[in-house]
C-alpha positions in Angstrom: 93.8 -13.7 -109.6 92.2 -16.1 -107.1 94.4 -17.6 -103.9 98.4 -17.8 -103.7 98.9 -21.0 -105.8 101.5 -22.5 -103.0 99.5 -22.7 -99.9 102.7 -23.9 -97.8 104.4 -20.7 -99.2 101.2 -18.6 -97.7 100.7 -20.6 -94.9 104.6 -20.4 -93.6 105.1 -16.2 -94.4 101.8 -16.0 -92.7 103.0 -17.9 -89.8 106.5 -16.3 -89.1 104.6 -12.7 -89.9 101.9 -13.1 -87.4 104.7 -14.4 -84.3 107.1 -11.8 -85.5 109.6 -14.4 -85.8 113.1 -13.5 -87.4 113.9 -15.1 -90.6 116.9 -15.6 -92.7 116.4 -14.9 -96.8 119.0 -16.6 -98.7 119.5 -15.0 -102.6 120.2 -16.5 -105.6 123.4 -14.3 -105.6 124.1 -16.2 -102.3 123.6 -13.2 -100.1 122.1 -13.8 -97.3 119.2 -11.2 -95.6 118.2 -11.2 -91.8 114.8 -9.7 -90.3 110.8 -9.8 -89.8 108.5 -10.3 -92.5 106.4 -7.1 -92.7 104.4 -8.2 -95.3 104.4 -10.4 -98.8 102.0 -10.7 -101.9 102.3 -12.9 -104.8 105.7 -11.8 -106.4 107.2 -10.2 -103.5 108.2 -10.2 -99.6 108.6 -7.3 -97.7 111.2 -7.4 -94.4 112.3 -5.5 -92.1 115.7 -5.1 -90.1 116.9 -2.2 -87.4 113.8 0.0 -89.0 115.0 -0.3 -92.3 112.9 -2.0 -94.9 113.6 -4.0 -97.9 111.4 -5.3 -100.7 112.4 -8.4 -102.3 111.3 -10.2 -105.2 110.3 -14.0 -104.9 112.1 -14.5 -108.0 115.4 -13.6 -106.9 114.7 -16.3 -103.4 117.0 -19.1 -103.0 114.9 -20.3 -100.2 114.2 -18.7 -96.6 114.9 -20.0 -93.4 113.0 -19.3 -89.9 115.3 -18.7 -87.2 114.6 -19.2 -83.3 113.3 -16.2 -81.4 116.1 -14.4 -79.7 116.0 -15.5 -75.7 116.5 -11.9 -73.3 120.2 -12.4 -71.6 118.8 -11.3 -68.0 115.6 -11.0 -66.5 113.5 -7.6 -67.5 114.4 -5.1 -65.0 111.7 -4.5 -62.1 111.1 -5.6 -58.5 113.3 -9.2 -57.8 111.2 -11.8 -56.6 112.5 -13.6 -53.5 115.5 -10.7 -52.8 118.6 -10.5 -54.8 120.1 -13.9 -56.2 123.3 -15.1 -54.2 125.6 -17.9 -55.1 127.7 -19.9 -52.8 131.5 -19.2 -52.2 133.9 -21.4 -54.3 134.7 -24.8 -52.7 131.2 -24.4 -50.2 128.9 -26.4 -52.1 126.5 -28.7 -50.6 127.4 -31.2 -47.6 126.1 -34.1 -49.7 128.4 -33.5 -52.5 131.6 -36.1 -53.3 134.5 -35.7 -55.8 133.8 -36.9 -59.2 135.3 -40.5 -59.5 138.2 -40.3 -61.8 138.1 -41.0 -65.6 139.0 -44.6 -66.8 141.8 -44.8 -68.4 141.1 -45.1 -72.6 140.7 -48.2 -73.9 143.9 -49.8 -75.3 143.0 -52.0 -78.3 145.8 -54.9 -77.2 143.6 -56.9 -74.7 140.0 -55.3 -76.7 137.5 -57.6 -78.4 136.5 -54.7 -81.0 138.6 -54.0 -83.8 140.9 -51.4 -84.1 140.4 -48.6 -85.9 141.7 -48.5 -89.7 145.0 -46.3 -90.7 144.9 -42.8 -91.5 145.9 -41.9 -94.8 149.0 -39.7 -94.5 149.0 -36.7 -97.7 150.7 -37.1 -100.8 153.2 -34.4 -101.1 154.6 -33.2 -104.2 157.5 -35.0 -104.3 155.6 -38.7 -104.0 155.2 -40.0 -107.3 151.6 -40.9 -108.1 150.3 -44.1 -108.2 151.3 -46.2 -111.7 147.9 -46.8 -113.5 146.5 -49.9 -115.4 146.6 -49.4 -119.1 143.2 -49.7 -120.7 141.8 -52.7 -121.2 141.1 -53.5 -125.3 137.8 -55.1 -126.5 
């Protein structure tokens, strides 16, 4: 066989294999996979999650779904640059800083130009009768 005959397909595993970019695998079963594309050829796709790897046929693909890189919660550990980080007592902030005005009141709609919302519709219960119906209409 020649090339892959869905270029996006290639171009897309190709992609998210070469940044090592976590992907989400969604099955025709509707269960849903989670890791790094290790590899992929015409009929399958190979991924990986905590060292474990799984083998899964295209076949049995819903679709897949990139997800975004996973961001590092603090710094990597190593000399700090500028000393340690220190953050100001609470209530001493800057000289130049004011209250917050306050909050307007919310808008009544007495004295408003816009129209009021509509009604919500309250749920029938069981004990409501339903609505009557119009009998059929004869040609």
């Amino acid at each position: 066989m020649s090339q892959y005959k869905s270029q996006i397909q290639n171009m897309f595993l190709s992609m998210v294999r070469k940044k090592h970019q976590p992907v989400e695998v969604i099955l025709n079963t509707g269960t849903t996979l989670r890791g790094k594309v290790k590899g992929y050829d015409q009929f399958s796709i190979t991924l990986i999650f905590k060292d474990k790897s799984e083998v899964i046929y295209k076949s049995a693909i819903l679709y897949i779904t990139a997800l975004p890189k996973r961001k590092r919660p603090f710094p990597p550990a190593g000399p700090a640059v500028g000393g340690p980080r220190r953050f100001p007592a609470p209530g001493a902030g800057p000289a130049t800083s004011a209250p917050r005005p306050p909050k307007p009141p919310p808008r009544m709609y007495i004295d408003d130009d816009r129209d009021p919302p509509p009604p919500r519709k309250t749920p029938r219960t069981d004990q409501d009768p339903p609505p009557p119906r119009k009998p059929p209409r004869s040609i």
